[in-house]
C-alpha positions as a Markdown table, in Angstrom:
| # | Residue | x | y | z |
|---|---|---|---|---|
| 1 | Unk | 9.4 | 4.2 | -9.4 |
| 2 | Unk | 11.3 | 2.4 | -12.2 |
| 3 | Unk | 10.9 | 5.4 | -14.7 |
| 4 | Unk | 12.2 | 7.5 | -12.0 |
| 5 | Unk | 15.2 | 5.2 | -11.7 |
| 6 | Unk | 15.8 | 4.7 | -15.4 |
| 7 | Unk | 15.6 | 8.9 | -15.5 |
| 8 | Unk | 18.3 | 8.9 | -13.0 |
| 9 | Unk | 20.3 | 6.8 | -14.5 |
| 10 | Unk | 20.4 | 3.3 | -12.8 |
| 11 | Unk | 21.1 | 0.6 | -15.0 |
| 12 | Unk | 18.2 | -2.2 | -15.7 |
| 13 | Unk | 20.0 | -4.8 | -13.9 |
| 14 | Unk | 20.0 | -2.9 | -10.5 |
| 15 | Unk | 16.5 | -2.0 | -10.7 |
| 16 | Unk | 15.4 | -5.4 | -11.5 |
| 17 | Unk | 17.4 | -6.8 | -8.4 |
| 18 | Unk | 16.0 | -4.1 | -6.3 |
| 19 | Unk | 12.7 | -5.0 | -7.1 |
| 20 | Unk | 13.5 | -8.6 | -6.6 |
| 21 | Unk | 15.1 | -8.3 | -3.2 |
| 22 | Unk | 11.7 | -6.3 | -2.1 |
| 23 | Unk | 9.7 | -9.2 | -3.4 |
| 24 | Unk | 11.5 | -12.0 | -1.5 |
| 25 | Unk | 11.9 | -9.6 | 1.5 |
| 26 | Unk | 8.1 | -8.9 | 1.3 |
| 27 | Unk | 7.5 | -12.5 | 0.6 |
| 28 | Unk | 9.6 | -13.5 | 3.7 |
| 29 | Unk | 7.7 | -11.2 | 6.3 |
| 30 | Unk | 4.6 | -11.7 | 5.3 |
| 31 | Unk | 5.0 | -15.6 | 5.8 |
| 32 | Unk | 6.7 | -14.8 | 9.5 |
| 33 | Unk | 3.5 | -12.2 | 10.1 |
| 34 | Unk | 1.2 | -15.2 | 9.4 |
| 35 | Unk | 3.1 | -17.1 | 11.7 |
| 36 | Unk | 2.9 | -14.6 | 14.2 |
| 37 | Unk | -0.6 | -13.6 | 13.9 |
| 38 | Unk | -1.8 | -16.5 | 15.6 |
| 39 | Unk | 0.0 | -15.4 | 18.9 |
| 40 | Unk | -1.3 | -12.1 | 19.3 |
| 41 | Unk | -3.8 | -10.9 | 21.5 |
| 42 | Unk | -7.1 | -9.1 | 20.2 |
| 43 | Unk | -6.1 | -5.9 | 21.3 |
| 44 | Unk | -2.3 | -6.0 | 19.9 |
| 45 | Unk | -4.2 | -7.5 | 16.6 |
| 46 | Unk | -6.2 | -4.4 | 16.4 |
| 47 | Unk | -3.0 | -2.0 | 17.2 |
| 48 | Unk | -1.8 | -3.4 | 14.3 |
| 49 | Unk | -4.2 | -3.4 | 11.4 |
| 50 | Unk | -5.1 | 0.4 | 12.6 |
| 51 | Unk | -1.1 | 0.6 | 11.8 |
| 52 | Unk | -1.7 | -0.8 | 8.3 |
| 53 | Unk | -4.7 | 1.0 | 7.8 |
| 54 | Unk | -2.5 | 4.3 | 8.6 |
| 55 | Unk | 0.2 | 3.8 | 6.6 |
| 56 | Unk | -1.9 | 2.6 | 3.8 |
| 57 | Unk | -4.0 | 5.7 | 3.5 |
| 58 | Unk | -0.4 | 8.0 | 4.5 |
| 59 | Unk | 1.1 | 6.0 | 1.4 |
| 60 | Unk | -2.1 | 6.9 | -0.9 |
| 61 | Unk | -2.4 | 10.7 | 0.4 |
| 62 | Unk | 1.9 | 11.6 | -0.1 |
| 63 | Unk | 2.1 | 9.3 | -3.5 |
| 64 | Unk | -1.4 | 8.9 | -5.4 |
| 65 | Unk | -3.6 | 11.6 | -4.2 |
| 66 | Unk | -1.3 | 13.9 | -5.9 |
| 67 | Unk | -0.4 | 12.4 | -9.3 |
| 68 | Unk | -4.1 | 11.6 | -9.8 |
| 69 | Unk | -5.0 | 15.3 | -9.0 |
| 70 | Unk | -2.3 | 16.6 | -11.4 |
| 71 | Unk | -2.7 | 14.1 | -14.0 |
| 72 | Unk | -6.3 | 13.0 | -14.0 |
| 73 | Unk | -9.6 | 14.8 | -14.4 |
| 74 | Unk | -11.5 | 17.3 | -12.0 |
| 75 | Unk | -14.0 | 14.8 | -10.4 |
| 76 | Unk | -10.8 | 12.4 | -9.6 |
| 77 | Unk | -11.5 | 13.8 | -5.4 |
| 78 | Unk | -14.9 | 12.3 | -5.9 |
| 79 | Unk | -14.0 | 9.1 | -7.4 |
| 80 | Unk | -11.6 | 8.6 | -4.6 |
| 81 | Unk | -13.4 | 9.5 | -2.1 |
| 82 | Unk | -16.6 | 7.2 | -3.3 |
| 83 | Unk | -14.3 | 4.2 | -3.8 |
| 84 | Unk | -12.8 | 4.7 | -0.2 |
| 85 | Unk | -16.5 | 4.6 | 1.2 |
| 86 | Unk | -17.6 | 1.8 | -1.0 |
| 87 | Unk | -14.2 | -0.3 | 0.2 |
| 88 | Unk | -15.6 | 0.6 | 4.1 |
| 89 | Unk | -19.2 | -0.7 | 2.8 |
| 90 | Unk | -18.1 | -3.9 | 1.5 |
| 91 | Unk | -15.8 | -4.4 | 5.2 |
| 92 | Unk | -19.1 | -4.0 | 6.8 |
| 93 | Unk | -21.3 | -5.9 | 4.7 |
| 94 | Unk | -18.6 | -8.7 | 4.7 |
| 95 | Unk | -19.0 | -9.1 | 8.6 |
C-alpha cells in the first residue's frame, strides 16, 4: 500500500501519519473490544468471530489470492489452500 502511495505521489510524511493514525486507531479498538468482550453473550460472541473470519478470508481472496497467483509459482493454490487447512487443524487440535 505504501509503494502504491509513493507511485501516486503522496509525500512520505503523509503516508507515515496515515499509517500511524491506523495503528493508534487499531490500537484503541482493540483495547475497547477486549473490554467489551466480556459482556457479550455466547451467541453474539460467535456472530462475531464468524464476522472476522469473513472478512479475513474476503480480505485474502480480493488482495492476496491475486498477487500471489500473478506473481508467485503455479502450485501457490495448493500452498494456500494446505496452509488454510493446517491453520483449521491446529484450531481443532488446540481445543
Amino acid at each position: 500500500a505504501s509503494a502504491g502511495m509513493r507511485a501516486a505521489q503522496r509525500k512520505i510524511v503523509w503516508i507515515l501519519s496515515l499509517w500511524g493514525i491506523i495503528s493508534v486507531a487499531t490500537t484503541a479498538l482493540t483495547g475497547v473490544g477486549f473490554l467489551l468482550a466480556g459482556t457479550l453473550s455466547m451467541h453474539a460472541a460467535l456472530l462475531l468471530q464468524a464476522f472476522g473470519a469473513g472478512a479475513l478470508l474476503s480480505m485474502v481472496a480480493e488482495t492476496l489470492l491475486p498477487e500471489a497467483a500473478h506473481d508467485g509459482p503455479r502450485y501457490s493454490g495448493l500452498v494456500v489452500a494446505l496452509g488454510f487447512a493446517a491453520l483449521l487443524l491446529l484450531g481443532v487440535l488446540a481445543k
